[in-house]
C-alpha positions as CSV (number, residue, x, y, z in Angstrom):
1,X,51.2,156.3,148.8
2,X,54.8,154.6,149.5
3,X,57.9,155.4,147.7
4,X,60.4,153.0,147.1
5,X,64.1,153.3,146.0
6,X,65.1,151.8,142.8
7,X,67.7,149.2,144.7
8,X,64.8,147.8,146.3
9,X,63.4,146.5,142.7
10,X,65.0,143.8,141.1
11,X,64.2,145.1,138.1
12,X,65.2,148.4,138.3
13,X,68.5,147.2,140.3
14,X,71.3,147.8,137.3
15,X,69.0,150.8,135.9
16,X,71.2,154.4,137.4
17,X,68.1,156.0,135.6
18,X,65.7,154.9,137.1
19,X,63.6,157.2,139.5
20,X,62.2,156.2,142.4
21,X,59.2,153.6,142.3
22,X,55.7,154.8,143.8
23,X,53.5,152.7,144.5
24,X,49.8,154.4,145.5
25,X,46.5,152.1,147.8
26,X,43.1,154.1,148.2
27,X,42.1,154.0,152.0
28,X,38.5,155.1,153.5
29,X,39.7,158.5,155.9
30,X,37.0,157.6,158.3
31,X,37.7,153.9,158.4
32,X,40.7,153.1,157.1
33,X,39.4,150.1,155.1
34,X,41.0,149.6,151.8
35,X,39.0,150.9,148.5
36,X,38.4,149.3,145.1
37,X,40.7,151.3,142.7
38,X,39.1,149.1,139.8
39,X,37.7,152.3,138.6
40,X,40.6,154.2,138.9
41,X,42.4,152.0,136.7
42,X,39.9,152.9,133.6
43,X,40.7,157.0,134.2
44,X,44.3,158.3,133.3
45,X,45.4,160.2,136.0
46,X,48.6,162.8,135.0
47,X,51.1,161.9,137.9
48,X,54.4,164.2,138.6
49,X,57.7,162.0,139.6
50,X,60.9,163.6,140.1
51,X,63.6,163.0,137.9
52,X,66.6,160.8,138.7
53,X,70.0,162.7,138.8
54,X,68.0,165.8,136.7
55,X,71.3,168.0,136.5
56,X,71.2,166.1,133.0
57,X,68.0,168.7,131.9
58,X,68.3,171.6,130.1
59,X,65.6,173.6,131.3
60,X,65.9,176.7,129.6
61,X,66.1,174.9,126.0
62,X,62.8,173.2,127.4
63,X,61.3,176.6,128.3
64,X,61.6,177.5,124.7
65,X,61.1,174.6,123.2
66,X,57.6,174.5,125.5
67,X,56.3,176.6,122.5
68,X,56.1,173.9,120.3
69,X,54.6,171.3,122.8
70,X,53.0,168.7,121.4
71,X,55.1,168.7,118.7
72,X,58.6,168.8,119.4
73,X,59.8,167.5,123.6
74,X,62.8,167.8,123.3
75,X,63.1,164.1,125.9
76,X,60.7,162.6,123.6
77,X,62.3,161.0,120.3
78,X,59.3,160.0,118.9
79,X,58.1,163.8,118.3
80,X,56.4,164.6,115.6
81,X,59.0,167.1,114.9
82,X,61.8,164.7,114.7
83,X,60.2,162.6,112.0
84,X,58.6,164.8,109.5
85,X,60.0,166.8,107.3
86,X,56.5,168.9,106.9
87,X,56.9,170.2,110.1
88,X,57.9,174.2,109.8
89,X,59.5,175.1,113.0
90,X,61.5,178.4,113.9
91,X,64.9,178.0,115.5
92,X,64.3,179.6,119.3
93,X,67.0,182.6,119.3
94,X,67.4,183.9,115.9
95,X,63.2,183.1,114.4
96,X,65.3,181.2,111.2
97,X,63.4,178.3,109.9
98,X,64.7,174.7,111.1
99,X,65.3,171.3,109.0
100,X,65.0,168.0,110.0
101,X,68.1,167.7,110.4
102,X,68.6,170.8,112.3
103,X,66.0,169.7,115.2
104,X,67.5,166.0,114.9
105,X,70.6,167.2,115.8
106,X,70.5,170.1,117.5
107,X,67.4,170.1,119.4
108,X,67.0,166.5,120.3
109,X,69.2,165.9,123.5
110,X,69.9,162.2,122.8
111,X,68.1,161.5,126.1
112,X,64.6,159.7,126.1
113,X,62.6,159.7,129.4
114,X,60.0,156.8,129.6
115,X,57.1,156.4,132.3
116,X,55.8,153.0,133.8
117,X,53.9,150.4,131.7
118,X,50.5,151.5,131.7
119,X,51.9,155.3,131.5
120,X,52.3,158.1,128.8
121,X,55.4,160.6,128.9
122,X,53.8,164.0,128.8
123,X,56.8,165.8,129.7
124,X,58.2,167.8,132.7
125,X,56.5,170.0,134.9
126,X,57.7,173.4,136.0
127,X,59.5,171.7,138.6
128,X,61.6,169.3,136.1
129,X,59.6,165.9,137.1
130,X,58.2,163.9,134.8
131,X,54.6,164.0,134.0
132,X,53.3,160.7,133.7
133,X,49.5,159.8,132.2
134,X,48.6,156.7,134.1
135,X,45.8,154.1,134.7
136,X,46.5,153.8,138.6
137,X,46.0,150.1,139.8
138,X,45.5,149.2,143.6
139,X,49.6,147.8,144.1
140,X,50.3,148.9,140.8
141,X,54.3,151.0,140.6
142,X,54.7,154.1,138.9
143,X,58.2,155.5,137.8
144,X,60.7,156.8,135.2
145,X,63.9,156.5,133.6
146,X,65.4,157.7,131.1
147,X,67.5,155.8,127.6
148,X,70.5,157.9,126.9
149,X,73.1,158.7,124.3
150,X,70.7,156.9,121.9
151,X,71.2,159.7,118.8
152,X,68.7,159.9,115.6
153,X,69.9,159.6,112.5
154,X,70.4,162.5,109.9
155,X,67.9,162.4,106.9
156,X,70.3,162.6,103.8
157,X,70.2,166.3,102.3
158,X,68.3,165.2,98.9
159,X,64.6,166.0,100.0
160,X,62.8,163.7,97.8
161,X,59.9,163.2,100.4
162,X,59.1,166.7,100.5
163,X,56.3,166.0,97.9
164,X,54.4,164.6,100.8
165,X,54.1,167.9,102.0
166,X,51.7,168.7,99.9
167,X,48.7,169.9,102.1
168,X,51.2,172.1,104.0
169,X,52.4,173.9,101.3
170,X,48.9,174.4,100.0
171,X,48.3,175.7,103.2
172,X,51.0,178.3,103.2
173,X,50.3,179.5,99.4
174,X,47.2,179.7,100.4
175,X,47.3,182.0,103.4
């Protein structure tokens, strides 16, 4: 495995998000002769790399939000959670239900973290680095960065989509 610094990739060169680039070869232990990875490439493999300049985190609003994983990451803009207005969440402190609008606003931290072509955001570990899901290729570089200040949009107050919501509120009469 070799890490490489961002400034080293022309790509990556005007990115101050970007996390360092690793870059990962199979070798033989007894050998050293270089393996075929071919088949490495058609298993995703969950990879942790730390986060760039991760003061930006909120950890303990992720540690409550962890709840709700799968549907609502708070790095992740395309959650469920931020785009369906079926979704019932409770607010973290006070138990209240949340709105749309509420976890657009309040829970989403205008701060998208991305993996790698080839890789899936999963979230963060319990170290704050980014779980990637990859298909590792012999050569092939893994990192993350992360698309700031990029805020969602408020649904208007009207909720005239709400009749969607139909098999969720069957659900909840129901029970």
């Amino acid at each position: 495995m070799m890490q490489f610094d961002p400034i080293t990739n022309l790509d990556k060169l005007n990115d101050a998000t970007a996390s360092d680039t690793v870059s990962m070869e199979f070798i033989n232990p007894e050998n050293g002769v270089k393996l075929d990875s071919s088949i490495c490439s058609k298993v995703p493999t969950p990879i942790s790399i730390p986060f760039k300049k991760s003061e930006r985190l909120k950890p303990v609003l992720y540690a409550k939000a962890a709840v709700l994983k799968g549907v609502i990451d708070l790095y992740n803009k395309e959650s469920p959670g931020y785009h369906s207005r079926c979704f019932k969440s409770k607010e973290f402190d006070t138990g209240a239900d949340t709105s749309i609008n509420y976890r657009r606003t309040k829970l989403y931290q205008n701060e998208s973290i991305n993996c790698s072509p080839g890789c899936a955001y999963e979230g963060l570990d319990s170290n704050q680095y980014v779980i990637c899901n990859c298909n590792i290729s012999q050569g092939g570089e893994l990192s993350n960065n992360s698309t700031g200040f990029d805020p969602l949009f408020s649904f208007p107050k009207f909720n005239y989509d709400i009749i969607f919501c139909f098999y969720e509120t069957f659900t909840d009469v129901k029970i």
